[in-house]
N, C-alpha and C positions, 0 to 999 in steps of 0.2 A: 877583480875590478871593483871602483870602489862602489858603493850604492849609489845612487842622486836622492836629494834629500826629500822629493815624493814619496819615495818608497820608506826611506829611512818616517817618515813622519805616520805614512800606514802601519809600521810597522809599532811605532811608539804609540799608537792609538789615541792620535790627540784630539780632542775634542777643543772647539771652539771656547775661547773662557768670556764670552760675551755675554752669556745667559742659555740662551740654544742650544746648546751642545752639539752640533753640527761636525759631524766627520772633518777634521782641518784639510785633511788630503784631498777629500773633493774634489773642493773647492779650489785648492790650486792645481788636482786634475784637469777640472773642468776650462780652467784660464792657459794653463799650458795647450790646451788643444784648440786654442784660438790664434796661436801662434802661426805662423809661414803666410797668411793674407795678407801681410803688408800693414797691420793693423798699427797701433800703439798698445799699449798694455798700462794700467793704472793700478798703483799698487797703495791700497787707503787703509793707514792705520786709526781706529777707532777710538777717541780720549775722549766721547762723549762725556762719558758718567756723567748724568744730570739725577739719577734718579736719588731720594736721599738717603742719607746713611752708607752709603757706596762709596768707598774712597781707596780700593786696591791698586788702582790702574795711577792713583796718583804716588803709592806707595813706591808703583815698580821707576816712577819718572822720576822722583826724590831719588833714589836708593841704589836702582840699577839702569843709567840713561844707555851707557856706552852697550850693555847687552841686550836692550831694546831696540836700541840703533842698529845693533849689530844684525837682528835682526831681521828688519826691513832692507838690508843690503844686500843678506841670502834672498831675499825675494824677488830683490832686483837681478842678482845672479844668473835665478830662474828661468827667468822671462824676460825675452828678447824685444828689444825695443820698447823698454818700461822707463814710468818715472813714480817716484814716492810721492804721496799728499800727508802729511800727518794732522788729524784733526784734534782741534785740543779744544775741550770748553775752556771761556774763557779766562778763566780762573788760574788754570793748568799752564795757557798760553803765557800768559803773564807772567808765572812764577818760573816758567820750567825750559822756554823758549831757546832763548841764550846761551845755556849750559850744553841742552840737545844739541843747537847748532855745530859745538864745538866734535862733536863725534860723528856729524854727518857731514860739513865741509868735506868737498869736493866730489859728490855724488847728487846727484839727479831727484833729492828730498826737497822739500819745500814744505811748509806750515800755513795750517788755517786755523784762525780765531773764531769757533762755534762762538754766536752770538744769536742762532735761535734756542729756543725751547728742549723739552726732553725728547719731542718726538723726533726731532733731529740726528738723534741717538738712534735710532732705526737704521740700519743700512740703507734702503733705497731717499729718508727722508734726508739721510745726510749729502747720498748723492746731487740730489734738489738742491740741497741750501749751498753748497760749495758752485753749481751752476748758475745760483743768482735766481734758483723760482720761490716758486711757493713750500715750504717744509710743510709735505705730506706726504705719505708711503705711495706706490707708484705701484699698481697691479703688477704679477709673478703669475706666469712667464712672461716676456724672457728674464731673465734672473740677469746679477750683475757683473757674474763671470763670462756670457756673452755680447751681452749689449745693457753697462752700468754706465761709467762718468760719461755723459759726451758719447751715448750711445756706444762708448766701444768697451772692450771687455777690463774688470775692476775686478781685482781681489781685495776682498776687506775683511780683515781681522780685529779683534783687538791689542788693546795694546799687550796684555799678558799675554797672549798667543804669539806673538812676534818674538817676546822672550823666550818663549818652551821653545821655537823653535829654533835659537841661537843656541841652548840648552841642546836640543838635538842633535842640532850638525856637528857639536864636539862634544858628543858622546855624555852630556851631563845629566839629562832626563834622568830623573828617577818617579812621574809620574803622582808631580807635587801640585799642589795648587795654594793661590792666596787667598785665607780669607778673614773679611773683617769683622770687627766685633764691637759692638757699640749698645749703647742700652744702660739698664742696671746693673751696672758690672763693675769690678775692682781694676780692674789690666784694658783698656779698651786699646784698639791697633789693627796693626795686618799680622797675619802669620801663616807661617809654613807647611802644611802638614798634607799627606799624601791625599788626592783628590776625592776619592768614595771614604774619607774618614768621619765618622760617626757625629753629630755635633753635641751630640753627651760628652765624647773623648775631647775635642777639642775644646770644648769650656772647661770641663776638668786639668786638663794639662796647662793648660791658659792661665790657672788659677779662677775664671771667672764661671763656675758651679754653682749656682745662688743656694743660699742657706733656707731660700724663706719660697714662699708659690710664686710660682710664675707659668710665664710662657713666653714661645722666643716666637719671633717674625725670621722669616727664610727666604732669602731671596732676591733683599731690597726694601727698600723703606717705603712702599707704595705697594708694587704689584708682590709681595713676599706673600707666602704662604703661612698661616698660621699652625705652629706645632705646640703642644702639650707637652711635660717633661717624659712620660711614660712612651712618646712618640719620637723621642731623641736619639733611639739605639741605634737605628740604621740610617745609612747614608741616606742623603736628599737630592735631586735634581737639579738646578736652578743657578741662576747668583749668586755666586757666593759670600751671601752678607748675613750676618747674625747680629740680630738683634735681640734683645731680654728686656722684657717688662713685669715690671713686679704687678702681680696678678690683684694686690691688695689696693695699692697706691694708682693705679692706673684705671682710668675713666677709661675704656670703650666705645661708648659713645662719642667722647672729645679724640680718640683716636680715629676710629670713623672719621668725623670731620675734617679732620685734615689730611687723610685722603682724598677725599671728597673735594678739600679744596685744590688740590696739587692736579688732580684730573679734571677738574672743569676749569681749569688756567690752561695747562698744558697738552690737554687733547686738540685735534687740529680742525676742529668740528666739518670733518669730511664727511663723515656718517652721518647719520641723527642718533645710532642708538648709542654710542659711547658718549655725543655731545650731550642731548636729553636726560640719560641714564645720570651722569655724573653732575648734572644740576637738580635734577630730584632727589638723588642723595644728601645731596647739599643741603637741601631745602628742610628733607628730615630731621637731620642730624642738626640742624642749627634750632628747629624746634625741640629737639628732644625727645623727638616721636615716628618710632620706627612702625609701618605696616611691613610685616614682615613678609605676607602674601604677597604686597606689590614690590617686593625688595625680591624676590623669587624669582617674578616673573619679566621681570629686569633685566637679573641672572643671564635667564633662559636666552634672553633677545642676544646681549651681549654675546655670548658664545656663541651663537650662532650664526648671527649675522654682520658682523662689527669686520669692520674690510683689512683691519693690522690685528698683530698680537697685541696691542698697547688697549682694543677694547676687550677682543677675548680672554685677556687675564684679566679685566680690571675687576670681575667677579670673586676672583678668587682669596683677598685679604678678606672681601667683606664675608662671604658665605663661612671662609674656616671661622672669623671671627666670631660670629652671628652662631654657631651651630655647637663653638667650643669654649666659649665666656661668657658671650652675653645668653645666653639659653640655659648655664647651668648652674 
């Protein structure tokens, strides 16, 4: 008997390629068992990328539309009495639209033009902005495999996950992932390379191993983590975005600030500590003058109390930064 592609997907141990790393099976566990109520089923493909330096998802819609389409049509397979929404920032929309449509004609897909912000790029804020509210994150539980679009139950992936799992259903997985490379570097792009690969290995292979000091951003061009070359060997978490800054040529402080600026535009000032946080940054770094103490204790609020991931990381470029460039 053959498997159903639930199993087949537990078994390939896919992780969400969103950033989270969220079990994929889950989550379409979790929406399969919403099934026999009479319900509808919403199945939402993820083309935020708003954040910067992130550009694989747009690599997979250039490169491979018909195996991303393909896709979302296993998920449609799935799940009974479903329709697709594919959400595309608006960039994505416009370039990429018309070619997609050609591989989803005559199935239950349909497209939307992201025309808010990065927090939009959140699963529940995406939900909001396609229902016409406010784009801000929506307190968990209920989560949006039971009650997401239009309160009823929502599978949302992104777009590279919809690939691996077209990749799955016929057998193609070999447990790859995309990622991109941008910075001070020779070869900048997407590329291929098995998903816990080292990002020492993948600059190296790339051709893009800088000759001279640096250090790379991981993660994303905002909320990434900062690494050292000595901290390169083992795999990393996160986003898969590489970034390279030449450690000589590159201001810290003016990199700070334009985090700083991208987070006090793009946060949805539902909180106060992400909204506050990210305009006191602001403030500093446009002086030139960091208290490191109140940048701490910032930190602290931020993780702790900030109501989405989008304030609970936003600590984390600045602390690796602060603690592994500007301090030494």
């Amino acid at each position: 008997m053959a498997k159903d592609i639930i199993t087949k997907i537990k078994e390939a141990n896919l992780l969400g390629r969103g950033g989270a790393g969220f079990p994929t099976w889950m989550k379409w566990e979790a929406v399969k068992k919403q099934e026999g109520q009479g319900k509808k089923i919403y199945v939402i493909a993820n083309g935020s990328e708003g954040e910067p330096e992130i550009f694989k998802d747009e690599y997979i819609l250039k490169n491979h539309p018909q195996e991303f389409i393909e896709g979302i049509k296993i998920a449609l397979e799935t799940f009974a009495n479903s329709e697709a929404i594919i959400y595309l920032n608006h960039k994505y929309f416009d370039k990429y639209k018309k070619n997609l449509e050609k591989f989803s004609e005559g199935f239950p897909i349909s497209y939307f033009r992201k025309t808010a912000g990065y927090l939009a790029g959140e699963e529940t804020g995406l939900l909001n902005h396609i229902e016409g509210q406010r784009v801000e994150p929506r307190p968990k539980p209920p989560y949006p495999a039971e009650a997401g679009l239009y309160n009823l139950p929502t599978l949302v992936n992104n777009i590279e996950t919809y690939y691996r799992i077209y990749e799955i259903k016929n057998d193609l997985y070999a447990g790859k992932a995309f990622f991109s490379i941008e910075g001070d570097v020779k070869n900048k792009g997407t590329f291929e390379f098995p998903e816990n690969y080292p990002i020492k290995k993948i600059l190296e292979e790339t051709g893009n191993w800088p000759a001279f000091d640096f250090f790379v951003q991981y993660g994303g061009g905002a909320a990434g983590t900062i690494y050292l070359p000595e901290e390169l060997d083992e795999p990393k978490k996160g986003a898969t975005s590489i970034i390279v800054f030449n450690r000589q040529k590159t201001d810290a402080l003016k990199l700070m600030q334009r985090w700083a600026e991208f987070y006090s535009k793009e946060n949805c000032d539902k909180c106060t500590p992400c909204r506050e946080s990210s305009i006191r940054i602001l403030e500093m770094t446009k002086k030139n003058k960091l208290d490191f103490d109140k940048l701490e204790k910032m930190f602290f609020v931020l993780e702790k109390t900030s109501f989405c991931p989008l304030g609970k990381g936003m600590a984390i470029p600045y602390r690796t930064l602060i603690e592994k460039v500007l301090k030494k």
